[in-house]
N, C-alpha and C positions, 0 to 999 in steps of 0.2 A: 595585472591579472584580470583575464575578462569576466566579467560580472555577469553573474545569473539573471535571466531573465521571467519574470513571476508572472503569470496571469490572472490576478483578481476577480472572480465574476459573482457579487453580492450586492445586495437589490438594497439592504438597509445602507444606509448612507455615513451613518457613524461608526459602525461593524467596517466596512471599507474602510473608511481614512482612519481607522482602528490596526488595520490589519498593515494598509499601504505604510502609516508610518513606522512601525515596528518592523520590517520587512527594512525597508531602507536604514532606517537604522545599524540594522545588522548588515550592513553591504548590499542590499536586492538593489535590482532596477525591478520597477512595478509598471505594471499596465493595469488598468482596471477597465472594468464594466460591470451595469447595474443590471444586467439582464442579457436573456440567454442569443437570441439575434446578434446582438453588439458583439458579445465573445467571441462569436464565429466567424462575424466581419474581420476582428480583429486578426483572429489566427489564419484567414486568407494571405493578410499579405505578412504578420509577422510572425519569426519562429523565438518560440518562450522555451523555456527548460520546463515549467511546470507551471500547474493550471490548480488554483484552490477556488474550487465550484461547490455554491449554493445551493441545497438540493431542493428550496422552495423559493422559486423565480418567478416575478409577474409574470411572465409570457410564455415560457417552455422549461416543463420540469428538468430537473437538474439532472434527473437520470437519463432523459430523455438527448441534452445538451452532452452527456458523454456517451453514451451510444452512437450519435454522429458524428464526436470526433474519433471513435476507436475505427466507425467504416473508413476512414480517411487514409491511405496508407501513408503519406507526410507527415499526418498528426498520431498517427494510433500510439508509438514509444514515449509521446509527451506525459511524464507519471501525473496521477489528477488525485488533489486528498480533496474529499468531502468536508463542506461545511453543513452543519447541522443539528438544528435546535430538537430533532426527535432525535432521542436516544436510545430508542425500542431495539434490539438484534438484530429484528429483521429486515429493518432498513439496513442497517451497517454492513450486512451478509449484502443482499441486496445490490449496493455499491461497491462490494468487493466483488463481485461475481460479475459486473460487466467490466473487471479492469482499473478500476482505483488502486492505489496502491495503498492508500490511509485515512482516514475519517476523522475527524474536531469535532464532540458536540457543545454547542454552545450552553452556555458562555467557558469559555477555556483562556485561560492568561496569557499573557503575551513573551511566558518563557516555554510552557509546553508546543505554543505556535510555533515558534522558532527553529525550539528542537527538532519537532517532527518534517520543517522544512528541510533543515540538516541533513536527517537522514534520509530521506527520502531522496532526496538531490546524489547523496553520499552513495547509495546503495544504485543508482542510474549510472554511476562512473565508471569506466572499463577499468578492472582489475587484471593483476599479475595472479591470475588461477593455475593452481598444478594443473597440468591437462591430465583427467584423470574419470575415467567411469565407478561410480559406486554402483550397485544391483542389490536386492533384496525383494525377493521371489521375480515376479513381474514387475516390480518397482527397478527403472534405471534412472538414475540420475547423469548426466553428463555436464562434469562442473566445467569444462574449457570450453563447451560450447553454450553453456548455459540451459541444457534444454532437458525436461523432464517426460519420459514415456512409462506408460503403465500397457505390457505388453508392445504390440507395433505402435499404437496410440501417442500421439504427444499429447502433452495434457499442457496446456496455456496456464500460466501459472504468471503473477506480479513478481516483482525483482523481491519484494517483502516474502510473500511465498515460496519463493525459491528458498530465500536465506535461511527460514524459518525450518523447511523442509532439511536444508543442509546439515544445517546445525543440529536438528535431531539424529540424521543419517550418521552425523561421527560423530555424535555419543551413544552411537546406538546401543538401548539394555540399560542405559541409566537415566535415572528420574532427574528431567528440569525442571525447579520452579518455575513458575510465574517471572518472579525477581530477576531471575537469572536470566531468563530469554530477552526479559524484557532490558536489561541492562546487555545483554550479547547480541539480542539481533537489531533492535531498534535504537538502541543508547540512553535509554529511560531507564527513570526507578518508578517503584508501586507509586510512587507521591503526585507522581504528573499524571498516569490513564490506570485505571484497572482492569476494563474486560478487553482491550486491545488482543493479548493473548488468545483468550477465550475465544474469539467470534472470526480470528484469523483461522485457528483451530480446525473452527468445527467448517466455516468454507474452503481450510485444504483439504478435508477429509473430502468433502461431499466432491470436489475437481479430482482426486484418486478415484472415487468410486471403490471397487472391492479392494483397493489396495490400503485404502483411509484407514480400512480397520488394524493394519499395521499402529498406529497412533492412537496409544493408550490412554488413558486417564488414571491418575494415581491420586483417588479422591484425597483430600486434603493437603495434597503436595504441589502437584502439576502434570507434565506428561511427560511420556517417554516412546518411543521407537521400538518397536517388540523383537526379539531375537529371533522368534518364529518364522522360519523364510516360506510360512504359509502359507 
C-alpha cells in the first residue's frame, strides 16, 4: 500500500523531529521544512497528501504560506491543519476561513497528532456516497457531488465542513452533543480537543450566511439543525 505523504513546515527544531518521528512511526513518509520559502520550493516539485503548517514562521506568516498554496490550482485540494501555540478563536476561525481543514494548539500529544492526521487524510478519500440532494429552504446540499449552495451560490466549504454540515442535515431536528459529533464527524472523544466543535460551528455558520442561522445552539447540550425551512 502506498504511503501518505506528509509535509512538515515548523521552524522549532524539536517540535519537527517531534512530529516527523511520530508521523513515521505510524506509517507517514515525511518531508519537512523549517520555514515558509522551503515548503514552497518543496511543493514545486513534490505532491504530499497533506501539509501541517506553522502559523508563526521566521520568514512568512503561516497564513500567508497557505493563502499561496490555495491560489495554486495543483495545490489548492492538498488538506493543511494548523500548527499553533495561540489558541485564541480567532486565529482558529481565522485558519479555517482561508481553507485549513484542522488546527493543533501547542503543546498537543503525539496521539491527538495522529488522530487528527487520520482523519483528515480519511475524510480527503473518495467515498461510495448515495448520489442524493438534501434541501432545506435555500440550503442544498449535494452529497454525490460533494458541493454545498445557499440559493444559486456555492459556498466553499473543507471536506470537515462538509461532514459536519452533513451529519446535521440527517439528523435534522435533533440535538448533537459535542461528544457525539466529535466521536461522528472527526473520530475523537472530549479527552483529545474541546472547542474543535465550537469554532468549526460558528465559521460554518458565518460561510452559509442567512442560512447559518439554520444551526442552533442547545445551550448546555450542543447543536442541532432547525426543522424551520425558513
Amino acid at each position: 500500500m502506498k504511503k501518505n505523504k506528509i509535509l512538515i513546515v515548523e521552524d522549532e527544531v524539536n517540535i519537527n523531529r517531534l512530529i516527523q518521528y511520530n508521523l513515521e512511526k505510524a506509517g507517514y513518509f515525511v518531508l519537512s521544512s523549517e520555514n515558509g520559502a522551503g515548503a514552497l520550493k518543496i511543493l514545486a516539485s513534490e505532491a504530499v497528501d497533506l501539509i501541517m503548517l506553522d502559523v508563526m514562521l521566521p520568514d512568512i506568516d503561516g497564513f500567508e504560506v497557505c493563502k499561496a498554496i490555495k491560489k495554486e490550482s495543483r495545490l489548492a485540494t492538498i488538506p493543511i491543519i494548523f500548527l499553533t501555540a495561540r489558541g485564541e478563536e480567532i486565529d482558529r476561525i481565522v485558519g479555517l476561513e482561508l481553507g485549513a481543514e484542522d488546527y493543533i494548539v501547542k503543546p498537543f500529544s503525539p496521539r491527538e497528532l495522529i488522530l487528527r492526521v487520520k482523519t483528515v487524510l480519511k475524510r480527503g478519500q473518495p467515498e461510495e456516497e448515495e448520489k442524493e440532494i438534501m434541501a432545506v429552504g435555500d440550503l442544498k446540499v449535494d452529497i454525490g457531488r460533494h458541493k454545498v449552495f445557499v440559493g444559486k451560490e456555492e459556498v466553499e466549504l473543507t471536506s470537515m465542513e462538509f461532514n459536519l454540515l452533513l451529519t446535521l442535515l440527517k439528523r435534522r431536528g435533533r440535538v448533537q452533543s459535542r461528544d457525539r459529533l466529535l466521536n461522528d464527524v472527526w473520530d475523537m472523544n472530549s479527552e483529545v480537543t474541546t472547542r474543535t466543535v465550537d469554532t468549526h460551528i460558528k465559521c460554518l455558520r458565518k460561510k452559509l450566511g442567512s442560512m447559518g442561522e439554520l444551526i442552533e445552539t442547545v445551550r448546555g447540550v450542543g447543536y442541532r439543525l432547525s426543522e424551520d425551512d425558513t
